[in-house]
N, C-alpha and C positions, 0 to 999 in steps of 0.2 A: 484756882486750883485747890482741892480739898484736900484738908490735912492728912488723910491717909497717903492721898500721890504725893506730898510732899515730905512724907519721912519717907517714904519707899523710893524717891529719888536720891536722898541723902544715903538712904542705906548702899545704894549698888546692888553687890551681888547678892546682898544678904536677903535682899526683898524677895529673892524665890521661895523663902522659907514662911512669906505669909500670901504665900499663893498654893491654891490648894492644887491647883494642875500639875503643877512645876513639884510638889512634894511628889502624888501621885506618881508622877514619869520617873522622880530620883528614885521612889523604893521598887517601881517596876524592875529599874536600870541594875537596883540591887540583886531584886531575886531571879534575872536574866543571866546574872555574871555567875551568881550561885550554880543555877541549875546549867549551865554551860560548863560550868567549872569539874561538876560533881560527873553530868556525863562524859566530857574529855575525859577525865581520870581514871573513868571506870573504863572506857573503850580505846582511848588512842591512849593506853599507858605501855611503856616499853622500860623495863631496866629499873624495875621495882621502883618506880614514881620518878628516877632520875631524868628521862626521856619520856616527857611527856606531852604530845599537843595539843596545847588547852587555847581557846579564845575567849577566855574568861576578863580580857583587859581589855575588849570590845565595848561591851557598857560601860564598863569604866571610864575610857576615853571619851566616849559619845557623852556620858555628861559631865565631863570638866570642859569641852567643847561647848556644851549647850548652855549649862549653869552658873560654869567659872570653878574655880579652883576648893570653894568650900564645900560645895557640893559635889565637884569628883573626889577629893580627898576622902570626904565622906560617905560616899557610897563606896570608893576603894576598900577603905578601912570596914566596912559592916561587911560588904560580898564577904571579905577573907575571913572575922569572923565569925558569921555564919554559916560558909562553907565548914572551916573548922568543927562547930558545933555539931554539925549533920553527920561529919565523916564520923569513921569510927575508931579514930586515933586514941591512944592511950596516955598521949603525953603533952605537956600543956600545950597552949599554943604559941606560936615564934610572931615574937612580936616585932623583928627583924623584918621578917617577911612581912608581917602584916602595916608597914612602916613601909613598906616596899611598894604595896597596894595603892595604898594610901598617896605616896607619891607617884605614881601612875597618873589618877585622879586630879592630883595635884598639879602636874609639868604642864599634862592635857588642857587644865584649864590658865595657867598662867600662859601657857605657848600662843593659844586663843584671846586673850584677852591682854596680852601686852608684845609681842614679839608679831604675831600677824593679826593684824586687828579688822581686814578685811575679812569677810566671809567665803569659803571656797574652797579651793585644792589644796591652795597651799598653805592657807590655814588647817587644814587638817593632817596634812603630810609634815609639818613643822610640829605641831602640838603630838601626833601620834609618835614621831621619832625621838622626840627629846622623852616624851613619859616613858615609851620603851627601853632609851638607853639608857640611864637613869634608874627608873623602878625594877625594871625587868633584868637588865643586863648587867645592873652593877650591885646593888642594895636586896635585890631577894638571893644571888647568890649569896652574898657574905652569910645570910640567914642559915641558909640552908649548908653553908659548909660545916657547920657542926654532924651534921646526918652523912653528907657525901663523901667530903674532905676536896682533895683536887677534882676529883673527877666532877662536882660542878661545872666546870670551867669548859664542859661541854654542852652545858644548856644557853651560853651565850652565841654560839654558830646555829645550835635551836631556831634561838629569838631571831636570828637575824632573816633567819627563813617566815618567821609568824608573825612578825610586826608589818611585812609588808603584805601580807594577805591581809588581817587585819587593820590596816591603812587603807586597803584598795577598797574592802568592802566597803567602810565608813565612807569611803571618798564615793562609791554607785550609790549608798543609802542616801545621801544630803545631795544625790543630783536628781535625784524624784520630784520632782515637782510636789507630789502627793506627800512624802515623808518629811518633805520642810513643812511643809502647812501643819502636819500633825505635832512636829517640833518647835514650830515655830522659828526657822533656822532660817533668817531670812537676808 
């Protein structure tokens, strides 16, 4: 075995970051969640941003599924921000939320790689529920209650409606035959 497969075995998850494919797919996975992010907001926004439906936690979860937990955390945390930077907010950014992101990425890829360690449904339906409850339903509201105040507390009946769309999809994309090969989701 040559010494490169031999630290890249040692490293684990970390070995994605000297594979230039796996880099590739994470910064695509990044500016997929951006630009999903920026459209939902602009079109499916109800209730000056409070109601809004966005599938922006879509890439995100696909690659803490695909890469593990440093690389969803990672692209969690850049999608938010960069979405940030693009928008045309006047005030810094909440790094509550973007913490929020971040553990999306994060649950995604620990859920995947220690809780269902099989490949499949319920590897994705466990990884996408736990990042949702968690990122989405618990840690980006407290963020955003500075802006809302209580009425946050109706973006978690939201999520509860968009995490399982964005479950189902992730669950018909990695039954593609075609879509695993390109992810290598095997």
């Amino acid at each position: 075995m040559s010494e490169l497969k031999r630290k890249v075995k040692r490293q684990g998850d970390r070995s994605v970051f000297l594979n230039v494919r796996s880099l590739t797919t994470a910064a695509m996975l990044t500016a997929m969640s951006v630009v999903i992010g920026i459209f939902c907001k602009s079109v499916l926004n109800f209730g000056n941003g409070l109601f809004r439906v966005t599938f922006e936690n879509l890439p995100i979860i696909l690659s803490g599924i695909l890469y593990g937990p440093w690389v969803g955390g990672l692209v969690g945390a850049a999608s938010d921000l960069v979405s940030y930077l693009l928008s045309a907010q006047s005030y810094p950014p909440n790094l509550i939320v973007t913490a929020g992101a971040a553990a999306v990425g994060i649950l995604s890829g620990v859920g995947a790689r220690s809780l269902v360690r099989r490949k499949g449904t319920a590897q994705i339906i466990v990884s996408g529920a736990i990042a949702h409850l968690v990122g989405s339903m618990i840690i980006k509201p407290i963020g955003l209650y500075q802006f809302y105040g209580m009425l946050v507390l109706w973006r978690i009946p939201l999520y509860c409606l968009i995490a399982p769309l964005e479950i189902l999809v992730l669950c018909l994309l990695l039954s593609r035959p075609s879509f695993r090969r390109l992810t290598n989701y095997y």
